[in-house]
C-alpha positions as CSV (number, residue, x, y, z in Angstrom):
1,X,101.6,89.5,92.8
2,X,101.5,90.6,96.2
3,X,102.9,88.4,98.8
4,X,100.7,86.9,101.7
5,X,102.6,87.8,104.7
6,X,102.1,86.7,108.3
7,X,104.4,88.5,111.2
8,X,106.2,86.8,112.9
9,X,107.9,88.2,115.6
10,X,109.9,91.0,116.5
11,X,112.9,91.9,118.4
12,X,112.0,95.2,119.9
13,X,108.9,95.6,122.3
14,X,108.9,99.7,121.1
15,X,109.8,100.1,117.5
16,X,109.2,96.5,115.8
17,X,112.2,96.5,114.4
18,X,114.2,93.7,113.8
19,X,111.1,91.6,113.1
20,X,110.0,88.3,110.9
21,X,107.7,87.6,108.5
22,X,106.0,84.3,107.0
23,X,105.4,83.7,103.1
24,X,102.1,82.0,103.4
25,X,102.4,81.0,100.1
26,X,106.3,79.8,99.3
27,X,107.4,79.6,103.3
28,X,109.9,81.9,102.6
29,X,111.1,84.0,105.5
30,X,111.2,88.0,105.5
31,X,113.4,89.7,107.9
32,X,113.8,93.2,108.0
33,X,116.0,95.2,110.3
34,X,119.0,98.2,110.4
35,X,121.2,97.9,107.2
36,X,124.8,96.8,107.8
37,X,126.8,100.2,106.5
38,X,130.1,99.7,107.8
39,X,132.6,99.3,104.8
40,X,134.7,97.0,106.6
41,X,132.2,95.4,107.6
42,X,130.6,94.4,104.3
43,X,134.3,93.9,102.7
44,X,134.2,90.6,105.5
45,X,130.5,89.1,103.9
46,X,131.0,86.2,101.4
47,X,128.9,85.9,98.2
48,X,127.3,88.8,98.7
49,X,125.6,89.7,95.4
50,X,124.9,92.9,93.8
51,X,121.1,94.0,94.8
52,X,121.6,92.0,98.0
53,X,121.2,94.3,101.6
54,X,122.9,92.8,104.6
55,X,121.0,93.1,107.6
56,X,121.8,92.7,111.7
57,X,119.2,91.0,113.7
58,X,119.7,89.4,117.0
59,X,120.4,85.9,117.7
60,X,117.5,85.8,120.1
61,X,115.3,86.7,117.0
62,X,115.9,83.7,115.2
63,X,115.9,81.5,118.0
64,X,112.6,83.1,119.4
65,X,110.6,83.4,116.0
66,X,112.2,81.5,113.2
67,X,111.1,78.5,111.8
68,X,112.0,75.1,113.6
69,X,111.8,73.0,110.6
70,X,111.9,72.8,106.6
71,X,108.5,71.6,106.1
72,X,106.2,72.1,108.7
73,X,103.9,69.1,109.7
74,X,100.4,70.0,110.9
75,X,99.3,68.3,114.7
76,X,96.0,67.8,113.5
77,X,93.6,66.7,115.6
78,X,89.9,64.9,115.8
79,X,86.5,66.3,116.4
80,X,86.0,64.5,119.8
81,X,89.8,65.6,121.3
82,X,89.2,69.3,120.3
83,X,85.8,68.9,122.1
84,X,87.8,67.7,125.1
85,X,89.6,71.1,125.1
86,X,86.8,73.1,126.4
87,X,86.9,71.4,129.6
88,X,90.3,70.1,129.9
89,X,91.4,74.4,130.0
90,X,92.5,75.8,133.6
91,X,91.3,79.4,133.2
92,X,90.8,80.8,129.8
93,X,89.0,79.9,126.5
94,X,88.9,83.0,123.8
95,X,87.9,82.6,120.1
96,X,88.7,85.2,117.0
97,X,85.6,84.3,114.2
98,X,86.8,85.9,111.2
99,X,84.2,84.0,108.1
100,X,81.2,85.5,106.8
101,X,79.4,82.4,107.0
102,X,79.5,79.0,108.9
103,X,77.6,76.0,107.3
104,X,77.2,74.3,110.3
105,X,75.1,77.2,111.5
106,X,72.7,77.0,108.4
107,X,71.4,73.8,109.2
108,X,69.9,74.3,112.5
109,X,66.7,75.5,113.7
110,X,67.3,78.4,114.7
111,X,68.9,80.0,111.7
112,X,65.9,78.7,109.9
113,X,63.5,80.7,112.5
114,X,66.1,83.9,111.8
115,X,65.9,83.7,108.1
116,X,62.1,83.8,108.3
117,X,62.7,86.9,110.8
118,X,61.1,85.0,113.5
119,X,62.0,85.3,117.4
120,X,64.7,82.7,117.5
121,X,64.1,80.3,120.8
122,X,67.3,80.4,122.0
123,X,66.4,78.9,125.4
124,X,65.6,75.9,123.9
125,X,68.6,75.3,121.4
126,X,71.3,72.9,122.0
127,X,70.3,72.4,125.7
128,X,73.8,70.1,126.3
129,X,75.8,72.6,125.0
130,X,74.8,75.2,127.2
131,X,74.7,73.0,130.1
132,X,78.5,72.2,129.6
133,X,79.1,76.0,129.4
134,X,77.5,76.8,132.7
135,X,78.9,74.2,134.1
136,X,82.6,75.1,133.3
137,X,81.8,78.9,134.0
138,X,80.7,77.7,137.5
139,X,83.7,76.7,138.0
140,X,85.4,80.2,137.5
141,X,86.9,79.5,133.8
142,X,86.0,82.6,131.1
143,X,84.8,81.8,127.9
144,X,85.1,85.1,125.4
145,X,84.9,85.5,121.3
146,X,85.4,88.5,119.3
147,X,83.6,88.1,115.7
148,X,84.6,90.0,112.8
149,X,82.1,91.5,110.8
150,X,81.7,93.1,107.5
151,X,80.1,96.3,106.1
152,X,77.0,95.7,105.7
153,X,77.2,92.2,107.3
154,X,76.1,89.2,106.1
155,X,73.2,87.3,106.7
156,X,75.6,84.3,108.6
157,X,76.7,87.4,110.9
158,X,73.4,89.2,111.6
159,X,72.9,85.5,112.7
160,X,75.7,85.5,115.3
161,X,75.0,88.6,116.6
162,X,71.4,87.3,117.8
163,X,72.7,84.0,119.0
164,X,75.3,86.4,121.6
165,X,72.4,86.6,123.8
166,X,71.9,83.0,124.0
167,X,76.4,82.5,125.0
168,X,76.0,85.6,127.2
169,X,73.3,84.0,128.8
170,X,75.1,80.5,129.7
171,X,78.2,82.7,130.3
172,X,80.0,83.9,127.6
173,X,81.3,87.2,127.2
174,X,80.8,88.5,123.3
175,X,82.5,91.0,121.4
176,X,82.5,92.5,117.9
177,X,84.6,94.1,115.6
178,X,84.4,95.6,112.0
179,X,86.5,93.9,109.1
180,X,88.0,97.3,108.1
181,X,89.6,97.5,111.7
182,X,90.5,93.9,111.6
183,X,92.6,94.9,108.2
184,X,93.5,98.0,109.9
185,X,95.5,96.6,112.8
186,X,96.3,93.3,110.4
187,X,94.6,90.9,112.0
188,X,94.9,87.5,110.2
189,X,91.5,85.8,108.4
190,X,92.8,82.7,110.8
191,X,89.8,81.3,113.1
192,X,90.8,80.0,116.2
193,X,90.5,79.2,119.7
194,X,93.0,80.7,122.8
195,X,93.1,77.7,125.8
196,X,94.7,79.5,129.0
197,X,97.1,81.7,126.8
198,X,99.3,78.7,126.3
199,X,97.6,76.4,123.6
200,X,96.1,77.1,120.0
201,X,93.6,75.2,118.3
202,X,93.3,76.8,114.7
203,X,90.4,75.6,113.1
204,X,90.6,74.9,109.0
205,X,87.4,75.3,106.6
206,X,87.0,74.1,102.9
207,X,85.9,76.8,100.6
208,X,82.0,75.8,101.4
209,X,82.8,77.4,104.8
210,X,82.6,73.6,105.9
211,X,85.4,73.0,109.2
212,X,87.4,70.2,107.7
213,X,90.2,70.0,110.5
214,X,91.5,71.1,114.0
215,X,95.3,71.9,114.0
216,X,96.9,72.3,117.2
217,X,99.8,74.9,118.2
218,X,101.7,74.8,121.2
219,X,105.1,75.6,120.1
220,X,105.4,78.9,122.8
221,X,106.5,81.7,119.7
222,X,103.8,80.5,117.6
223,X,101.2,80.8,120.5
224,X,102.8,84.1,121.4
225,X,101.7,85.3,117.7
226,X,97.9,84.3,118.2
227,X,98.1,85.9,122.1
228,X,99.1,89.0,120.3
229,X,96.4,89.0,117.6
230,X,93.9,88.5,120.7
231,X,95.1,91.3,123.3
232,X,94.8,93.8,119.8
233,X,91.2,92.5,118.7
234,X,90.2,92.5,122.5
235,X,91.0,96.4,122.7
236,X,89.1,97.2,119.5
237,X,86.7,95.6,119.2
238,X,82.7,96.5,121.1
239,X,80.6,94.5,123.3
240,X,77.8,93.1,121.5
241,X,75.0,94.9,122.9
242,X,76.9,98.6,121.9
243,X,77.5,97.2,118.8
244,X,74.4,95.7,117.8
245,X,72.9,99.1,119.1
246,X,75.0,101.0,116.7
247,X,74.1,98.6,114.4
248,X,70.3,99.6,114.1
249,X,70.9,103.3,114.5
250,X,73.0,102.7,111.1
251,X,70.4,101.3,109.7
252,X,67.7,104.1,110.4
């Protein structure tokens, strides 16, 4: 079976190479970098088996990107602190939605009025919500989201696409990009939220698309990971106005 990997990190800010990679499945650690030739060199290595390649990697890669502990222990947080988040932030608040469908989202109003192909009143929906969001962009903070989106999307995502104009409207900038370009650049199927480039809050769902738990990351490689992921979906992905337009031209 194939292995889930994750990267990591990498050594090299030009050629990727010595980097690390995450088992998401065993928590083994793949490291890959220029093979150790040197005869002498190998004659020194001890219990070296046959099939086994030595590899040399820089001490700051370890230190930088490998893992802190045996077992990881999530910092999982409540409903109510993760809420404080979104006005606790200094400057920046950016979301990656990768699911094709959020329950939450079914059991409003306004996906009801959608499903029946209504005009959905987004002026009226969830009026404290978007009360908080103005008032926090008033202050100068961003608030930005890029959604993935399959081919042809679902029904969950058609949804999101309509509600951008009500998060654009209270300040929100909303962006869009396909799945096959999320595999492309190897984006992860992670959702989460970006707080001033410096905190992560990574946000877990039950296989009912149901958000079960808030985990938070603040260990600085770990949030350098996500920060990548971001700055790579940001320059890919459409605003949501282009890409709805393409969109309906697709569908003619």
């Amino acid at each position: 079976m194939t292995r889930r990997l994750r990267f990591t990190g990498t050594g090299s800010g030009v050629n990727g190479c010595p980097s690390i990679h995450d088992d998401l499945d065993t928590g083994e650690v793949i490291i890959h970098g220029p093979a150790l030739t040197d005869p002498g060199d190998i004659a020194q290595l001890r219990h070296l088996d046959e099939g086994e390649v030595p590899i040399v990697v820089p001490r700051e890669l370890l230190v930088d990107f490998g893992p802190k502990e045996v077992v990881r222990e999530p910092d999982l947080i409540g409903l109510d602190e993760f809420d404080q988040l979104f006005t606790q932030f200094q400057h920046t608040a950016w979301r990656l939605e990768t699911r094709r469908r959020y329950a939450s989202d079914e059991l409003t109003d306004t996906y009801a009025q959608f499903m029946r192909g209504e005009l959905v009143d987004w002026a009226g929906a969830d009026a404290q919500w978007c009360e908080e969001r103005r008032e926090q962009v008033a202050l100068g903070k961003r608030f930005e989201r890029v959604r993935v989106v399959d081919e042809p999307p679902t029904s969950g995502q058609l949804y999101l696409l309509d509600n951008a104009r009500r998060n654009s409207a209270v300040g929100e900038t909303i962006h869009n990009l396909w799945r096959r370009d999320a595999s492309r650049l190897s984006l992860p199927a992670d959702d989460f939220w970006i707080f001033d480039s410096r905190l992560v809050a990574l946000l877990n769902f039950d296989d009912t698309d149901h958000l079960i738990s808030v985990e938070l990351i603040t260990e600085p490689a770990a949030v350098l990971r996500y920060v990548m992921v971001r700055d790579a979906a940001l320059h890919h992905a459409a605003p949501y106005e282009k890409f709805a337009a393409r969109l309906t031209v697709g569908e003619e």
